[in-house]
C-alpha positions in Angstrom: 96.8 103.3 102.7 100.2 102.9 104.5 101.9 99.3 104.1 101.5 97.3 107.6 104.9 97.2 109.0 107.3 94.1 108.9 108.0 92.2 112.2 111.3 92.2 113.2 111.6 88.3 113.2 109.5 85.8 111.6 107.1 84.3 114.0 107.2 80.8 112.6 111.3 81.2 113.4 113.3 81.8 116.0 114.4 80.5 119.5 110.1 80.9 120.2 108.2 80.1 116.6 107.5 76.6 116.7 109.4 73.7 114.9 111.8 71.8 116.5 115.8 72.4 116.0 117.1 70.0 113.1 120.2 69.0 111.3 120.5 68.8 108.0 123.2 67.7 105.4 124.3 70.6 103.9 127.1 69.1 102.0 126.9 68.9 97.7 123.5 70.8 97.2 121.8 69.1 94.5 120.5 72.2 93.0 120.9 75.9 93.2 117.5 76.2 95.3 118.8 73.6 97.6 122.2 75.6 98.1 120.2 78.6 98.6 118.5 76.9 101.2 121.1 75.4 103.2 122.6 79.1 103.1 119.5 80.7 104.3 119.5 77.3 106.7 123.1 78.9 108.2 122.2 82.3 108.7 118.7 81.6 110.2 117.8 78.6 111.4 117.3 74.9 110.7 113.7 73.3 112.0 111.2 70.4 110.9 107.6 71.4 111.8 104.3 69.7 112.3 101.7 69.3 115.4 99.9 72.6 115.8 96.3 71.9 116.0 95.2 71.7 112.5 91.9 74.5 113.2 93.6 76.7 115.1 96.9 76.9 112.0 94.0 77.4 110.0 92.4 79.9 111.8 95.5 81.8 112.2 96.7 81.5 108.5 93.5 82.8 107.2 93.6 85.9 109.9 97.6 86.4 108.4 96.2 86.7 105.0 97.0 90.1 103.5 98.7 91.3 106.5 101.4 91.4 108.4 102.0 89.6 111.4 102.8 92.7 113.3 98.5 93.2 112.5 97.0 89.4 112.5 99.4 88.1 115.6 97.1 90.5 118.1 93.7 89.2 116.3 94.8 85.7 116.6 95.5 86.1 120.3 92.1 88.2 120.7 90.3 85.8 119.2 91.7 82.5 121.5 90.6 84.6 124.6 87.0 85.4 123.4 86.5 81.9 121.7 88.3 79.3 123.1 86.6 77.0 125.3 86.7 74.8 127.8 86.2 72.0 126.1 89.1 73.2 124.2 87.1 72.6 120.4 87.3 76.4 119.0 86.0 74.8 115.9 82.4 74.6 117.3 82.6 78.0 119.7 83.6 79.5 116.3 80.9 77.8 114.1 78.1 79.2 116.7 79.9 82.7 116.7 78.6 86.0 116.3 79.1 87.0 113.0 79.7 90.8 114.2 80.7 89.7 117.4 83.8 87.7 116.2 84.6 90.7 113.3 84.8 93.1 116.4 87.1 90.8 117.8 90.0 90.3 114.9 89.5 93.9 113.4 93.2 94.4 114.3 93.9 92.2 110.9 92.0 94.3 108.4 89.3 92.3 106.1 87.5 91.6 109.5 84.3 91.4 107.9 85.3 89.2 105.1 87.9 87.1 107.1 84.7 86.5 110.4 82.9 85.1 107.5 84.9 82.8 106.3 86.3 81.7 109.6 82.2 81.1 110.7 82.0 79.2 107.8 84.4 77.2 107.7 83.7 76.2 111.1 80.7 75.3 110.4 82.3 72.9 107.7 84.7 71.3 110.2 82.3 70.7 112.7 79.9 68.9 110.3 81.9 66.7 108.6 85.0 66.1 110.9 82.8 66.9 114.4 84.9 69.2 115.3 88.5 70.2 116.3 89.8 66.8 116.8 88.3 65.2 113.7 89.8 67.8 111.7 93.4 67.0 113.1 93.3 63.6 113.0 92.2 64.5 108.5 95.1 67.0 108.1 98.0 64.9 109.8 96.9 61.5 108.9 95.1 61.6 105.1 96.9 61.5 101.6 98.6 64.9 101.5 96.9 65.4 98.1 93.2 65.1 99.7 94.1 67.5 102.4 95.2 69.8 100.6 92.4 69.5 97.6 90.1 69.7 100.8 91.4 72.7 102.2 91.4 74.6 98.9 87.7 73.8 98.6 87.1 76.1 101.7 86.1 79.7 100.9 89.0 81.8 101.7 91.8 79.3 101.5 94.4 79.5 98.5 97.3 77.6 97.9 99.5 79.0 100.5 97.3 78.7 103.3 96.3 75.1 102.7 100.5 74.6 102.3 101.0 76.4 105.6 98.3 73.9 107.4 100.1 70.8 105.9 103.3 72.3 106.8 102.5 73.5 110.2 100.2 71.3 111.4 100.2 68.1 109.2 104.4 68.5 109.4 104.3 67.2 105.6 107.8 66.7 103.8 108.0 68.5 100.4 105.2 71.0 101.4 107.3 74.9 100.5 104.5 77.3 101.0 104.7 80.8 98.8 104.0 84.0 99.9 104.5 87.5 98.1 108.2 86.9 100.0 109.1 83.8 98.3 107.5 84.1 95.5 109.5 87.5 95.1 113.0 86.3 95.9 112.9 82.9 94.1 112.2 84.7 90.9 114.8 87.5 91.8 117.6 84.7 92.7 116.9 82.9 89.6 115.6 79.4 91.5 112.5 79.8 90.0 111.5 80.9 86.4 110.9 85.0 86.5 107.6 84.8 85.1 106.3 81.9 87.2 103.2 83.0 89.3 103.1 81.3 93.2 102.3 77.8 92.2 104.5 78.0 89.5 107.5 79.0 92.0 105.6 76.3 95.0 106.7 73.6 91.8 109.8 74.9 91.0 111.2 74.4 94.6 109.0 71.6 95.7 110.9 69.8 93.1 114.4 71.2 93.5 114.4 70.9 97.5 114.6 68.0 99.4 110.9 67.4 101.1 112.9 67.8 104.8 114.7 71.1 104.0 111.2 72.5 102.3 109.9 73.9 105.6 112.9 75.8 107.3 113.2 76.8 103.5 110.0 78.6 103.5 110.5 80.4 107.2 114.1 81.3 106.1 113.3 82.6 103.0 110.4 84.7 104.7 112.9 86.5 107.4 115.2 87.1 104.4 113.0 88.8 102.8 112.0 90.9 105.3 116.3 91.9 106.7 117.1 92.0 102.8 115.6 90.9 99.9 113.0 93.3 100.4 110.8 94.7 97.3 111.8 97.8 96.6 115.2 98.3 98.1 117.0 95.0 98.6 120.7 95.0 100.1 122.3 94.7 96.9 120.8 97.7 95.3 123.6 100.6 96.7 126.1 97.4 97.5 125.8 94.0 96.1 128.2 93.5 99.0 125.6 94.3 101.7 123.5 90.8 101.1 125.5 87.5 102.4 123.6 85.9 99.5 124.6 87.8 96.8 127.3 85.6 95.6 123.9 82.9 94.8 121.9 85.3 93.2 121.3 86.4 89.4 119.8 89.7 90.9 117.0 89.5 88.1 115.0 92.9 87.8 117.5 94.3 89.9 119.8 97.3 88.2 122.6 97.6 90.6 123.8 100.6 88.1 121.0 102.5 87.4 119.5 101.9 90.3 116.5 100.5 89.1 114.2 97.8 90.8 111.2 95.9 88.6 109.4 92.8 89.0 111.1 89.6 87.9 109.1 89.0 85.2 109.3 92.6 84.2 113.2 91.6 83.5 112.7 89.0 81.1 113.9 85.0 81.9 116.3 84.2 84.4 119.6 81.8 83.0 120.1 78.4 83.3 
């Protein structure tokens, strides 16, 4: 089964991806991840982020999961015309949804079945203990960012990165760097994070090394890089270490610029201090 393409820009970036346009001190880095972040900060884009409703971020993370955005950005809009109400609480259209109905709707994403299922149930969740929509909101921005988060990942369907991407995009928490197969991937390649370290490992690594403000446009900038560059199997600096406005910042681990050769971080053995 072919790969769903890339995007061409990231949709949480941009002049129309949410966040708000920030400044940020990007004078003596602390660390190397905090240099490679105010790098990625000047050839992308600088942003704080916070206030989507906290369902809907939800909703939409969980529809992003194992796709691309190019796939899950058509189910989430698809889904908002079907199911969004008047009343404006999708959390209780959705928790009275047809199952089928609502799969139908979001196929576009792949895992329809699965991902109508959990969405349903969820719902149902938020509309029980929170009474709905607003409730919910009011829990993610508002509660210890530790109980949100240990919340969220008690939800079927929701791992670590889509309960960071809630917090970051709704709750607009400090210090929250969510990991996906991009950052996970180029962390470990740069050598900001250890090459064996799994996604929590790397969320650690840079929660720790970044500071909590610079976390978020980290995260977005690190995704489009990814995606322009630093991509899996042929990254910039494979035919021309030259190519990549990053590569003076980068240990290049699992990367064989002279054979040619690309492997998994961890594949390469541990990056340098």
């Amino acid at each position: 089964m072919a790969e769903d393409p890339e995007p061409a820009v990231n949709i949480s970036g941009g002049d129309s991806g949410g966040g708000y346009e920030t400044a940020f001190d990007g004078d003596d880095p602390e660390s190397r991840a905090e240099a490679v972040v105010d790098r990625l900060g000047d050839l992308y884009w600088t942003k704080t982020y916070g206030g989507r409703d906290a369902f809907e971020c939800l909703v939409r993370t969980i529809l992003s999961q194992n796709t691309s955005d190019t796939a899950s950005q058509p189910a989430h809009e698809e889904l908002l015309a079907r199911y969004d109400s008047a009343d404006g609480d999708l959390a209780r259209t959705l928790a009275d949804a047809d199952q089928q109905t609502l799969a139908e709707t979001i196929s576009s994403a792949g895992l329809y079945n699965q991902k109508s299922e959990r969405i349903i149930a969820i719902a149902e969740r938020v509309v029980a203990e929170y009474g709905g929509e607003a409730g919910f909101d009011d829990f993610v921005k508002d509660e210890d960012p530790a109980t949100v988060r240990e919340t969220l990942l008690d939800m079927g369907g929701v791992g670590p990165k889509t309960a960071d991407c809630v917090l970051l995009f709704s709750g607009g928490r400090g210090g929250v760097f969510p990991v996906d197969t991009h950052v996970h991937r180029i962390a470990r390649r740069m050598g900001v994070a250890p090459a064996d370290a799994d996604h929590e490992g790397v969320r650690e690594a840079l929660e720790a090394a970044v500071p909590a403000e610079k976390c978020g446009f980290g995260h977005t900038a690190m995704i489009q890089f990814g995606r322009e560059y630093c991509t899996a199997r042929e990254p910039a600096c494979l035919d021309d270490p030259e190519a990549c406005p990053l590569a003076d910042a980068c240990d290049r681990v699992g990367v064989d610029t002279v054979a040619g050769d690309v492997v998994d971080p961890a594949e390469a053995g541990p990056t340098h201090d």
